[in-house]
VEXGU-341034 format. One record per residue: residue number from 1; residue in one letter; chain; x, y, z of N, C-alpha, C in turn. Coordinates in nm, 2 decimals, always signed. Atoms other than C-alpha are relative to their C-alpha. Example, Ala and Ser with C-alpha at 12.3 -4.5 7.8 and 13.67 -1.06 7.14 Angstrom:
1	a	A	+0.09	-0.12	+0.00	+1.23	-0.45	+0.78	+0.09	+0.12	+0.00
2	s	A	-0.09	-0.11	+0.00	+1.37	-0.11	+0.71	-0.08	+0.11	+0.08
END
This chain:
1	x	A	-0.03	+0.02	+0.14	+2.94	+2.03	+1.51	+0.05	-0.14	-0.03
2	x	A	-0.06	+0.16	+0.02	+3.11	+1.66	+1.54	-0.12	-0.08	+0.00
3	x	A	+0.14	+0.11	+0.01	+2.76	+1.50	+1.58	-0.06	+0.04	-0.12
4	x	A	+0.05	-0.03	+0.12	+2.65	+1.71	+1.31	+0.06	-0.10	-0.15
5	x	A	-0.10	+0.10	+0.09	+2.94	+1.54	+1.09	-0.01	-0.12	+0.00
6	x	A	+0.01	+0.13	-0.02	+2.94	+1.21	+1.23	-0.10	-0.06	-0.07
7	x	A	+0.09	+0.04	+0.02	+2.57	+1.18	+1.18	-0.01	+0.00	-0.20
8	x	A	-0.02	+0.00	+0.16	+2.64	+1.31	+0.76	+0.06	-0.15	+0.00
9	x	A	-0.08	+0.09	+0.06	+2.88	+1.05	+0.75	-0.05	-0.14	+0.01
10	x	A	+0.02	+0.15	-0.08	+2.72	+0.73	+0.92	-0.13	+0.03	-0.16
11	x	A	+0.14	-0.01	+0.13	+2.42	+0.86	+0.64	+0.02	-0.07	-0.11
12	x	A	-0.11	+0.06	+0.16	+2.67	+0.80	+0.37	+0.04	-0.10	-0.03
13	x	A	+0.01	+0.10	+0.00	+2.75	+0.57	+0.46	-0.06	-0.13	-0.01
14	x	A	+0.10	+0.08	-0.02	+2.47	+0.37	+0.49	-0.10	+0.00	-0.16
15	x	A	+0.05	-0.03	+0.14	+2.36	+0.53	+0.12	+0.05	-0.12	-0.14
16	x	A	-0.08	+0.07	+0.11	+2.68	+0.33	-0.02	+0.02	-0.12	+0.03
17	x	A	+0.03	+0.18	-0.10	+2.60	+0.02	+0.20	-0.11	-0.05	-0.11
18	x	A	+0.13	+0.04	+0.10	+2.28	+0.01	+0.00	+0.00	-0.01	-0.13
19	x	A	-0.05	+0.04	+0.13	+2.40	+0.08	-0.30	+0.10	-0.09	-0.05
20	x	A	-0.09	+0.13	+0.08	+2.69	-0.15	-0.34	-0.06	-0.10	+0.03
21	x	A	+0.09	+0.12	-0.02	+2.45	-0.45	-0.20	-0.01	+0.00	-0.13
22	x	A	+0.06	+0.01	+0.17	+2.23	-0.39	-0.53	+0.12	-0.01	-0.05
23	x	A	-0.04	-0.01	+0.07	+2.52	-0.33	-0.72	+0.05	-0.15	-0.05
24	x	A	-0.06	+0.13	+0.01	+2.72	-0.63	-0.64	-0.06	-0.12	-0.04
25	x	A	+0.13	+0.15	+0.02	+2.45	-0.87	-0.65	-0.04	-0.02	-0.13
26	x	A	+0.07	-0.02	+0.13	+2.29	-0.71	-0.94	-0.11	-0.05	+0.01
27	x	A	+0.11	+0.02	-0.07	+1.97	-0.82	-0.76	-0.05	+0.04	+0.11
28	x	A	+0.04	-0.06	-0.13	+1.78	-0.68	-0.51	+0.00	-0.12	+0.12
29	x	A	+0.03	+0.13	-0.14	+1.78	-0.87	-0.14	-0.13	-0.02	+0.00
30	x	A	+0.09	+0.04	-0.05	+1.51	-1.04	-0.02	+0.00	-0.11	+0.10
31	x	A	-0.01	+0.09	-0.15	+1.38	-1.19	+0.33	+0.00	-0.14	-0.04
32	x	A	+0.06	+0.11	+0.00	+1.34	-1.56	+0.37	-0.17	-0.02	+0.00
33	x	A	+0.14	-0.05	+0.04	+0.96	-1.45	+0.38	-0.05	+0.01	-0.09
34	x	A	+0.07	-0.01	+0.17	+0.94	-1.29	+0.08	+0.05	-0.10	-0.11
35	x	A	+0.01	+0.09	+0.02	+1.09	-1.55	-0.06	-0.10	-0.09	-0.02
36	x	A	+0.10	+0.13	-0.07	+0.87	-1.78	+0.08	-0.15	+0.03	-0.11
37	x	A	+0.13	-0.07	+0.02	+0.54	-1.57	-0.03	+0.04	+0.02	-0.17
38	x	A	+0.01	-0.01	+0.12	+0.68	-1.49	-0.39	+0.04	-0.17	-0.04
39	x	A	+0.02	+0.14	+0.06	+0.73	-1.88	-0.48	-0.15	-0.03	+0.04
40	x	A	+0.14	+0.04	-0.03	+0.36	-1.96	-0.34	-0.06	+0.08	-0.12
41	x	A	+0.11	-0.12	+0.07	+0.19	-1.64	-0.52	+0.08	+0.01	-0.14
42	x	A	-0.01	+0.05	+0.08	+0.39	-1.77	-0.82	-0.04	-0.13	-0.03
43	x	A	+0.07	+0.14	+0.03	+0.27	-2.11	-0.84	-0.16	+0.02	+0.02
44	x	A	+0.13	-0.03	-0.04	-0.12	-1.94	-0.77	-0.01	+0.07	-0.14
45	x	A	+0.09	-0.08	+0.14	-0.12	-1.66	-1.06	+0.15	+0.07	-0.05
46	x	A	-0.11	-0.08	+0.08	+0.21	-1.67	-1.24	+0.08	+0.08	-0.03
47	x	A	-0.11	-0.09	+0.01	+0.38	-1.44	-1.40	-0.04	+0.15	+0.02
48	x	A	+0.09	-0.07	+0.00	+0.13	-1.18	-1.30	+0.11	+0.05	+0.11
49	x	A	-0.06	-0.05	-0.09	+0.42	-0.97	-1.13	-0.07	+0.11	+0.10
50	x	A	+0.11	-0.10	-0.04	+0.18	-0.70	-1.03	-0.04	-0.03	+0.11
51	x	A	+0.06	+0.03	-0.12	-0.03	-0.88	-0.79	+0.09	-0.07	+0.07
52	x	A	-0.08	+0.10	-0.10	+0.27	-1.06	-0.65	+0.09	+0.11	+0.10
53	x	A	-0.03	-0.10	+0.01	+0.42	-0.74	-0.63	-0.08	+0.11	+0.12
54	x	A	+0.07	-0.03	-0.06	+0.13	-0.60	-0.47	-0.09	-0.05	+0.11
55	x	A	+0.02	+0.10	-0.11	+0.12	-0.86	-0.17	+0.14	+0.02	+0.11
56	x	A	-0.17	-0.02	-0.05	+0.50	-0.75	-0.06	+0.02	+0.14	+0.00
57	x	A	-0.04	-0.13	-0.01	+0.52	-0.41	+0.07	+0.10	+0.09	-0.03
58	x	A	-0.13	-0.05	+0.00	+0.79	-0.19	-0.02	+0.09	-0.01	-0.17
59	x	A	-0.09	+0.05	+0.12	+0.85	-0.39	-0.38	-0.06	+0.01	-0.12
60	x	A	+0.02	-0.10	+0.14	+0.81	-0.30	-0.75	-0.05	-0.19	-0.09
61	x	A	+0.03	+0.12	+0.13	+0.67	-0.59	-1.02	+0.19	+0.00	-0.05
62	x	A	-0.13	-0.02	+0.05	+1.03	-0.46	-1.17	+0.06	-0.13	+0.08
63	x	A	-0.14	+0.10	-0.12	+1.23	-0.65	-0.86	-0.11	-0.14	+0.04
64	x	A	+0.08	+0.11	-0.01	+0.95	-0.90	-0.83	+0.08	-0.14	-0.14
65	x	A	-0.03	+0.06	+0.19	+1.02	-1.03	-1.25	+0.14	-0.04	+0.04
66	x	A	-0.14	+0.02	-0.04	+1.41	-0.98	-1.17	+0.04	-0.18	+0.07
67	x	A	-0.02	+0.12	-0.08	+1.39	-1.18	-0.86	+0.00	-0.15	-0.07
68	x	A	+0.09	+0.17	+0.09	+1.21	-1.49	-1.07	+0.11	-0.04	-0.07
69	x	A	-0.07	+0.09	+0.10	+1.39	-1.50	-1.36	+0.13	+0.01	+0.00
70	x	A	-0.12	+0.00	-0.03	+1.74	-1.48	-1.21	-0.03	-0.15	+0.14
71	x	A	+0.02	+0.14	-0.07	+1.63	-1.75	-0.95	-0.06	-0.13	-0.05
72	x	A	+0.12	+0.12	+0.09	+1.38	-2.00	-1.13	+0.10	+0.01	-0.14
73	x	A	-0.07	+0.00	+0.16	+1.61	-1.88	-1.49	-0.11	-0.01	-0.08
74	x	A	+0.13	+0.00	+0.10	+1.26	-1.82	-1.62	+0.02	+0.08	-0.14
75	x	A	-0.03	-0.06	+0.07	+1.29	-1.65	-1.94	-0.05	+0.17	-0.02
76	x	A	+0.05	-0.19	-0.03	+1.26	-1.24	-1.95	-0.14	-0.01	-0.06
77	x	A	+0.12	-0.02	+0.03	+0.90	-1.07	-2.04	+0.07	+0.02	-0.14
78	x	A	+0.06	-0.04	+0.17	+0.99	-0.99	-2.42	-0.05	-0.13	-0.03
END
């Protein structure tokens, strides 16, 4: 039963690891990579989060847009 518990808790912990990151930040992480790959495939086809989005496994146009215009201070989509 202690491995059973342990393993809940390390879970939990690992749930509220991830969530306070985002929270704190109020931006999602990203590698030096993606980084790298979303300034290029912004300077190729803009604000076209979609396809930039759709070059970066795992990531949403949402956290793509985010990323931009909290880094670059581009102005939001309205």
């Amino acid at each position: 039963m202690d491995g059973q518990n342990q393993s809940s808790e390390e879970d939990s912990k690992d749930d509220e690891k991830g969530a306070r990151s985002e929270t704190n930040s109020n931006k999602p992480e990203f590698s030096e990579d993606e980084e790298m790959l979303i300034a290029r495939m912004f300077r190729l086809v803009g604000r076209r989060w979609s396809l930039i989005a759709g070059r970066i496994p795992g990531r949403t146009e949402e956290e793509i847009e985010k990323y931009c215009t909290s880094k670059y201070g581009l102005p939001g989509s309205e």
